[in-house]
N, C-alpha and C positions, 0 to 999 in steps of 0.2 A: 795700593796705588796701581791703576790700571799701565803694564810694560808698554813698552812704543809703539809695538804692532800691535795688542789690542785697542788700543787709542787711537789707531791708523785706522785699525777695520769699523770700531765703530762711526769715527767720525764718517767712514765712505760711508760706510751704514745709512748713515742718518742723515746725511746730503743729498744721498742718491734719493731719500725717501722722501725727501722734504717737496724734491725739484717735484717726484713723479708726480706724491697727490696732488700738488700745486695745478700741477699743467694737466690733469688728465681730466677730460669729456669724454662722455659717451651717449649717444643719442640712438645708437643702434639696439632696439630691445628695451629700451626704458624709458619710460615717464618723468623720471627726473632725470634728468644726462649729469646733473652734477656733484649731490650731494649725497648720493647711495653709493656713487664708483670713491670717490674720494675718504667717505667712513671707512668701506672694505681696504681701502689702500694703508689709510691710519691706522688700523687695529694689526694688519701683517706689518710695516715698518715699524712701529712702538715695540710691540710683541717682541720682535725679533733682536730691537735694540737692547730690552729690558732682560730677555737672555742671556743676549752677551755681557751684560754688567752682572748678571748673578752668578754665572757661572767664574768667574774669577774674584769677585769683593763681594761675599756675601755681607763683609763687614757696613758697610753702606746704610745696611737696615737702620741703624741707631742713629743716623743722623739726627739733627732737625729738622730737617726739608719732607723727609721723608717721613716723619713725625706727621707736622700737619697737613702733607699730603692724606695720611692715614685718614686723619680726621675728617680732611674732607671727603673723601670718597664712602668715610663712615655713616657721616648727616646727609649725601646723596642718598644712601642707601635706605638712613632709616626714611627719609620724603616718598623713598619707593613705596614702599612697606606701607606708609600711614594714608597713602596720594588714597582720595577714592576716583580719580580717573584710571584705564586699563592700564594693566603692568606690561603690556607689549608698549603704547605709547609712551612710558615711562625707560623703560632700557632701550628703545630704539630712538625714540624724540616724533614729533610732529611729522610728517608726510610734509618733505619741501626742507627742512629743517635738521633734522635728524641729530638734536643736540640733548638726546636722553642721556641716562648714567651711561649707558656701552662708550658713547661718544666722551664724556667728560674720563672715565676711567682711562682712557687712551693716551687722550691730552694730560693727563696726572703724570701718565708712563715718559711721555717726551719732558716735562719738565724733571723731571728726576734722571735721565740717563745723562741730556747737556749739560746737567751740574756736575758731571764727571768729568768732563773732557777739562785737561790740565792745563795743555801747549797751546801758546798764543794761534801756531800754523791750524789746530785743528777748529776753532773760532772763526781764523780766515776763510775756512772753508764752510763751513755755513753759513756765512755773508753772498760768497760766492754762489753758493746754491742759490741763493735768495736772488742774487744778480741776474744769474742763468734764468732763473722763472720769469725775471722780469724781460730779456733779453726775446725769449721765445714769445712773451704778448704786447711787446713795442712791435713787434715783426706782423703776430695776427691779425692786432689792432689795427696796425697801418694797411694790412692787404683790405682787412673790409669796410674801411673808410676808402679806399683808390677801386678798390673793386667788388663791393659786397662780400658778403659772408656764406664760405663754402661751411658751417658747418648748420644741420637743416636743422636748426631748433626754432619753436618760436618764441622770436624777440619782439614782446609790446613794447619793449619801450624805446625802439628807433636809435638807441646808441651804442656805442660800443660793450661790450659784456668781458672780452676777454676770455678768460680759461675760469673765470669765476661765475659767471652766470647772471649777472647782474651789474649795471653801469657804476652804482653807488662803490662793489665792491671792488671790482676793477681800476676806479679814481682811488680808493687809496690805497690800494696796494702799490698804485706808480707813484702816489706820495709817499710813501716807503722807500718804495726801489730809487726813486729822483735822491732821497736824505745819502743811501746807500754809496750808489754812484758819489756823489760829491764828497762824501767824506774820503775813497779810497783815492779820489780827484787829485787831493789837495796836501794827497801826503809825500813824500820827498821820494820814499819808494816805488811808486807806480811806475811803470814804464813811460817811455814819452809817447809809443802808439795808444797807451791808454788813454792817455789825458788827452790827446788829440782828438781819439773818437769820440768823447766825452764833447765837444764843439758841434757835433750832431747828436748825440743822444740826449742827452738833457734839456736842447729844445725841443726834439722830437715826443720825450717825455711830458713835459709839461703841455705840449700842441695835444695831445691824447689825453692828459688830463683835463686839458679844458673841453673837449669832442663829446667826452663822457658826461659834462656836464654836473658830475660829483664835486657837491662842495668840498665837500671833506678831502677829496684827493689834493685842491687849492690848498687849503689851510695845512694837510700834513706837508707838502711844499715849502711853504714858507715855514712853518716848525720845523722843518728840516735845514733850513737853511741858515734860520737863527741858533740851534743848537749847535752846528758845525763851525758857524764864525765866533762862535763862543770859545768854543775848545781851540780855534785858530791862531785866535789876537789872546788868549790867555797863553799858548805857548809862545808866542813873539812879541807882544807888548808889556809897557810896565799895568799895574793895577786898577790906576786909576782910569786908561783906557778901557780895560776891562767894564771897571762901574758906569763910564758914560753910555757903552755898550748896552750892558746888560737894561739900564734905565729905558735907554732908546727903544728897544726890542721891546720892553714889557708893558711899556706903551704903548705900542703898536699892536703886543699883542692884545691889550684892553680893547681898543678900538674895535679891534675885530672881533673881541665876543660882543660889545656893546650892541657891533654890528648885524650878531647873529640872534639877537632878540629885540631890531629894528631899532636901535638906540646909534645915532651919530653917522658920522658920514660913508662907513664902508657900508651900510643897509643895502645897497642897491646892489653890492659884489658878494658880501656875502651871506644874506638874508634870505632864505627860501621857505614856501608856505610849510614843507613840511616840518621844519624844526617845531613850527605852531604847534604841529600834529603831533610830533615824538614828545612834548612836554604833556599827552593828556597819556600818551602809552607809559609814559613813565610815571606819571599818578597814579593810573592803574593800580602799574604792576606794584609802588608802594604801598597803597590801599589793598593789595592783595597778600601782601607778606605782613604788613599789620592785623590783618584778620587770619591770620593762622601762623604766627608767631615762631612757634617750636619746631615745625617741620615741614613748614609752606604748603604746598599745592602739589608736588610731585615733578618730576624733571621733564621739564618740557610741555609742563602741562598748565601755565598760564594761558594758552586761548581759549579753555575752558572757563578761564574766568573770567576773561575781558570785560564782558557784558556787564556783569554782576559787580565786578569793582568800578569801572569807569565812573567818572565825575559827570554831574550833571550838563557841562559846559561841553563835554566831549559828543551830545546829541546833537546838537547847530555843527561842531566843527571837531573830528573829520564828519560824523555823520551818524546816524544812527545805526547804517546797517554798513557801516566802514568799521569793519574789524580785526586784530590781527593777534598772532601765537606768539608774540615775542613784543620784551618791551625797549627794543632799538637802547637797548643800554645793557653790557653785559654783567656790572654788580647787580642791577636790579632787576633783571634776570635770576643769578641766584637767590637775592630776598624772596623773589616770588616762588620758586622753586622751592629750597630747603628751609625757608625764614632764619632768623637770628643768626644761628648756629653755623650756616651753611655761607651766608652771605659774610660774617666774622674768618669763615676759616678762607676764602676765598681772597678778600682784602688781606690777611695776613700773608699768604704767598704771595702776595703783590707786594708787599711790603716789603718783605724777604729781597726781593729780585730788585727793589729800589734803595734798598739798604745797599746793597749789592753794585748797583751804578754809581752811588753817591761816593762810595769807597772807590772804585773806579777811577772817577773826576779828579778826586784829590791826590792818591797815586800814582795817575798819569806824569810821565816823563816826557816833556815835549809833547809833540803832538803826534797822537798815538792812532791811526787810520781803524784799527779793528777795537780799539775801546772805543773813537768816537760813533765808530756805524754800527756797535751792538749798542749804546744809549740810545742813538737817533731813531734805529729803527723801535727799541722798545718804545719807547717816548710818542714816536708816532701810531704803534698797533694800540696803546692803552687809552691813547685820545681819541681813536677814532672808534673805540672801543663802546665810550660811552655815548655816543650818539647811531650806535649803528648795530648791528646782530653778528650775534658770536657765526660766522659764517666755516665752516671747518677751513676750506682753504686759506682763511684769515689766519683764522684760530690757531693754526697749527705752528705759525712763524709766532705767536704771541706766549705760546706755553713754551716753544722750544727756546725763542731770545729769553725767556725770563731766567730757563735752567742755565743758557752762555753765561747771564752777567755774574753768577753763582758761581761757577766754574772760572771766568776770567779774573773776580775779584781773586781768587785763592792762585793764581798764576799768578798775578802783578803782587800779591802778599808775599809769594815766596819768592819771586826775581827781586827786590826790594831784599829780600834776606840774603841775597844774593847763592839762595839756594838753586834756581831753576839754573842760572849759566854757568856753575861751577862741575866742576868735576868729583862732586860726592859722591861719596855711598850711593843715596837716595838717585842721584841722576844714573850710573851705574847699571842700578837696578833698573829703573825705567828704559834704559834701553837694552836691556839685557834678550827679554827676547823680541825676536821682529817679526812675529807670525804667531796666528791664534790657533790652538791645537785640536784632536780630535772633539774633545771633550764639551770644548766652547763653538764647535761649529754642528754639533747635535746640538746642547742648549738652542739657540740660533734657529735652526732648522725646525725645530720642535715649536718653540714658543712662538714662532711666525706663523707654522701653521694652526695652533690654538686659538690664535688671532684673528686668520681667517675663518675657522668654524663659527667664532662667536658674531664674527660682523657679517657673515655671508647671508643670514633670513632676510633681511632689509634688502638686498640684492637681487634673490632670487626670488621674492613675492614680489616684485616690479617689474624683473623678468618674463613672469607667469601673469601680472595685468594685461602689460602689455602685449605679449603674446596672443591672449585671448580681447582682445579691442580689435586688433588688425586683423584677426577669424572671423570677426563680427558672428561668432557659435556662442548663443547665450548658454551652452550647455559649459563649455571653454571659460564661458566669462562665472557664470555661477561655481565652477572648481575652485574660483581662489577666493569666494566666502567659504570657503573652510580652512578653521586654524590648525596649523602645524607650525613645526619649530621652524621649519623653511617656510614656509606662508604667515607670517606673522598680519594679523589683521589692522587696519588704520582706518581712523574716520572720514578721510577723504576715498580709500576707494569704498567704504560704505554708500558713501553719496553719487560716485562715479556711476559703481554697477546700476544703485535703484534708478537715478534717470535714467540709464541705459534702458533698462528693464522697461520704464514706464514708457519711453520715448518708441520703444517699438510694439507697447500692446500687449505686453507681458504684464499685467495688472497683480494677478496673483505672487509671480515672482518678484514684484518692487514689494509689494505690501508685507510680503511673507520676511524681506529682509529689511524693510523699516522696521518692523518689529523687532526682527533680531539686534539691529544694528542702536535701537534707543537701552535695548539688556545691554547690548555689551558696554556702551558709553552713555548712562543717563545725563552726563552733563555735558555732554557737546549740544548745544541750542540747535546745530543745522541739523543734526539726524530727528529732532522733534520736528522740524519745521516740514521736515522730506516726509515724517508722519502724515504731518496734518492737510500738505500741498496732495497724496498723491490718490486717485481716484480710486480705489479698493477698501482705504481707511474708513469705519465706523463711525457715530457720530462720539460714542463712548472715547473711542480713540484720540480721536479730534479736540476733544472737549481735554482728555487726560494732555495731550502733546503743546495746546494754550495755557493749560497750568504750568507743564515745566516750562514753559517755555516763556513764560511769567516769572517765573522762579529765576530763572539761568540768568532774565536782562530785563529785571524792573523799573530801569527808568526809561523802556521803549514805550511809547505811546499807543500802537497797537501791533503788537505782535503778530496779526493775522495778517499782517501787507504782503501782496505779493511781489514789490515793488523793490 
């Protein structure tokens, strides 16, 4: 059992870590401002956490958790191994994306370290983090709604983005942080200046939820709200209040799924064309994990196959050349990724972590403010889980709540034994000592920066694009078509440089790198297409790039559009 000051450090550890990746953009030097700063940031907090819990319990190993952690990061591996898309695409993820094996090994590291934290106080404070994240883009979001947005990205889509990059992600993370807030609202211990502010934030929250125009931030909202007065009136009323409750609520929430596939009267609140769209992304991707069964397609490497698996209905709607790298659902996500094996050990951690709440519920004394806001918030990252993309800044509050409730159920197991408030042995020891030693601040030091070596190439090959974009030196731009372990190659800047190339009269250099760029990924469809569109291509060439490119998305009616 980790003593009190290692349990201190790492929970700061891992608070401190949680808030950074959360809130950190960067648009100075990068092409992506969101998701390359936030990998690097994941792999140095994980790293560093996973340190500090080896260097004192090596014992840990033998758990269960960390059993089919194994396994799964086992059938990640072998999808690597079997993928025939690139193994840089596969250990780093998609351009935009970045949800290869680096990224999921990371996310494996956080749910194994918070299944260690023991004390209810160190629980609170990953709540707290979660608040604090939420505290810093209620504040963003309101400046660039009252006065536009100092930060210089561009935003197509006119709404608030947040620290996450995106409106969809940004609505539910505040339906998160809204479940959050209310639950700490409504517990007997909160201060009264909390509950007071809470009279403006939580409309202020929800005003922003709706700005964003994110269903899902609506719906984790009200999930959030129905979870909390659940745990509420079952600590204060008799039973049967309960069940008219619970009936009420599950009704309500019927309506609203009925609603969300235009069935009954919420249709018009909470119905949107895209859900249309995410049921053909998620055919896809199931049609993609049924044709390769054993070890899927490789991580991160379903938009390589979107084409090729999509359903014929998905030509009319979204479209024939509306395509995308992810299937807006994160189990089938894994199906498509590792198949059976991969998607099985996946659900099974999730199992784990809901076996883990349900024990919780039952346990609970009263009403328990950090058991109900580690349910609410799990409850709402796994639903909005399934309709939306493993975003890292998401991702990271949904692997790490899953290790708390792991960790809290075995607190509320032993206060119940009335081992955690007694004066034992075992408590004793646990606070025996109050500070982590030489020994476990090398670990630490060490494995944090191992962390950053492994996540830095996706950083500084974005660094090095866009460096050379703003030189506008094709000589600048052509150095980062060559691979190194710090330049790792992607199929989007394959596509960037050759229009670059082609668009200034560089004929010989686009054509010299469409060639290169169809070796290195013959199944990315666009680098055949950048083949056969760009004016140096042969007729052989041409003719070779409408075969794959027949191949990759046969139920396109002409491949040749340039439309």
């Amino acid at each position: 059992m980790l003593n009190l000051g290692q349990e201190k450090q790492l929970t700061k550890l891992l608070a401190i870590g949680l808030f950074v990746i959360s809130v950190s953009v960067s648009t100075a030097g990068l092409t992506d401002p969101v998701n390359v700063p936030k990998l690097l940031l994941l792999a140095v907090f994980s790293c560093a956490s996973l340190g500090l819990v080896l260097s004192t319990r090596l014992r840990f190993l033998g758990n269960g958790l960390v059993l089919f952690v194994g396994f799964f990061l086992l059938f990640a591996l072998i999808s690597v191994v079997r993928s025939s898309s690139p193994l840089t695409q596969n250990l780093y993820g998609a351009y935009g994306r970045n949800n290869g094996l680096i990224a999921y090994f990371f996310l494996s590291m956080l749910i194994v370290v918070t299944s260690q934290l023991a004390r209810q106080e160190s629980h609170k404070k990953i709540l707290k983090a979660l608040l604090y994240v939420g505290y810093v883009n209620l504040a963003y979001c309101l400046w660039v709604i009252l006065f536009g947005d100092f930060i210089p990205w561009n935003n197509p889509y006119g709404n608030i983005l947040g620290t996450f990059g995106n409106p969809n992600f940004i609505g539910a993370f505040l339906g998160i942080f809204f479940g959050v807030q209310l639950s700490f609202g409504l517990s007997k211990d909160s201060s009264r200046n909390f509950k007071i502010s809470l009279l403006f934030l939580l409309p202020l929250t929800l005003f922003e939820i709706v700005d964003s125009q994110a269903i899902q931030g609506r719906v984790l909202a009200a999930l959030s709200v129905a979870i909390i007065f659940f745990f509420y009136l079952k600590s204060r009323f008799s039973r049967a209040i309960l069940i008219a409750y619970s009936v009420i609520a599950a009704s309500l929430g019927g309506l609203a799924l009925a609603g969300a596939f235009q069935r009954g009267p919420l249709t018009e609140i909470i119905y949107k064309t895209s859900v249309s769209l995410r049921g053909q992304y998620w055919l896809a991707a199931w049609n993609t994990g049924e044709s390769n069964p054993i070890s899927g397609v490789g991580m991160d490497a379903f938009g390589d196959w979107y084409r090729r698996a999509r359903d014929v209905r998905a030509i009319e709607l979204p479209g024939v050349n509306t395509v995308v790298n992810t299937a807006h659902n994160v189990p089938l996500d894994m199906f498509a990724f590792g198949g059976w094996p991969l998607f099985i050990c996946y659900l099974t951690l999730m199992a784990i972590s809901l076996r883990s709440a349900i024990r919780i519920a039952r346990n609970m004394k009263g009403y328990d403010a950090v058991g109900v806001g580690l349910i609410t918030a799990w409850v709402c990252y796994q639903t909005q889980s399934i309709i939306s993309i493993n975003q890292i800044g998401l991702a990271i509050w949904g692997w790490a709540l899953s290790g708390c409730l792991i960790g809290y159920d075995r607190y509320l197991a032993h206060a119940e034994n009335k081992e955690e408030k007694s004066t034992s042995s075992a408590m004793k020891k646990l606070v025996k000592t109050q500070s982590i030693d030489a020994k476990e601040t090398l670990y630490v030091g060490a494995f944090g920066l191992l962390g950053l070596l492994v996540a830095l190439p996706p950083l500084s090959a974005d660094i090095s694009l866009r460096t050379a974009q703003v030189s506008r030196d094709a000589a600048k731009l052509e150095a980062t078509m060559y691979s190194s372990y710090f330049n790792p190659l992607n199929s989007q800047k394959f596509a960037l440089n050759i229009q670059a190339f082609e668009g200034s009269g560089l004929f010989e250099l686009s054509h010299k790198y469409a060639l290169k760029g169809v070796e290195w990924n013959p199944e990315a469809y666009e680098l055949w297409r950048t083949l056969y569109l760009i004016k140096n291509s042969t007729q052989e060439e041409r003719d070779l790039a409408v075969l794959n490119m027949k191949r990759l998305d046969p139920l396109n009616p002409d491949v040749t559009s340039t439309q």
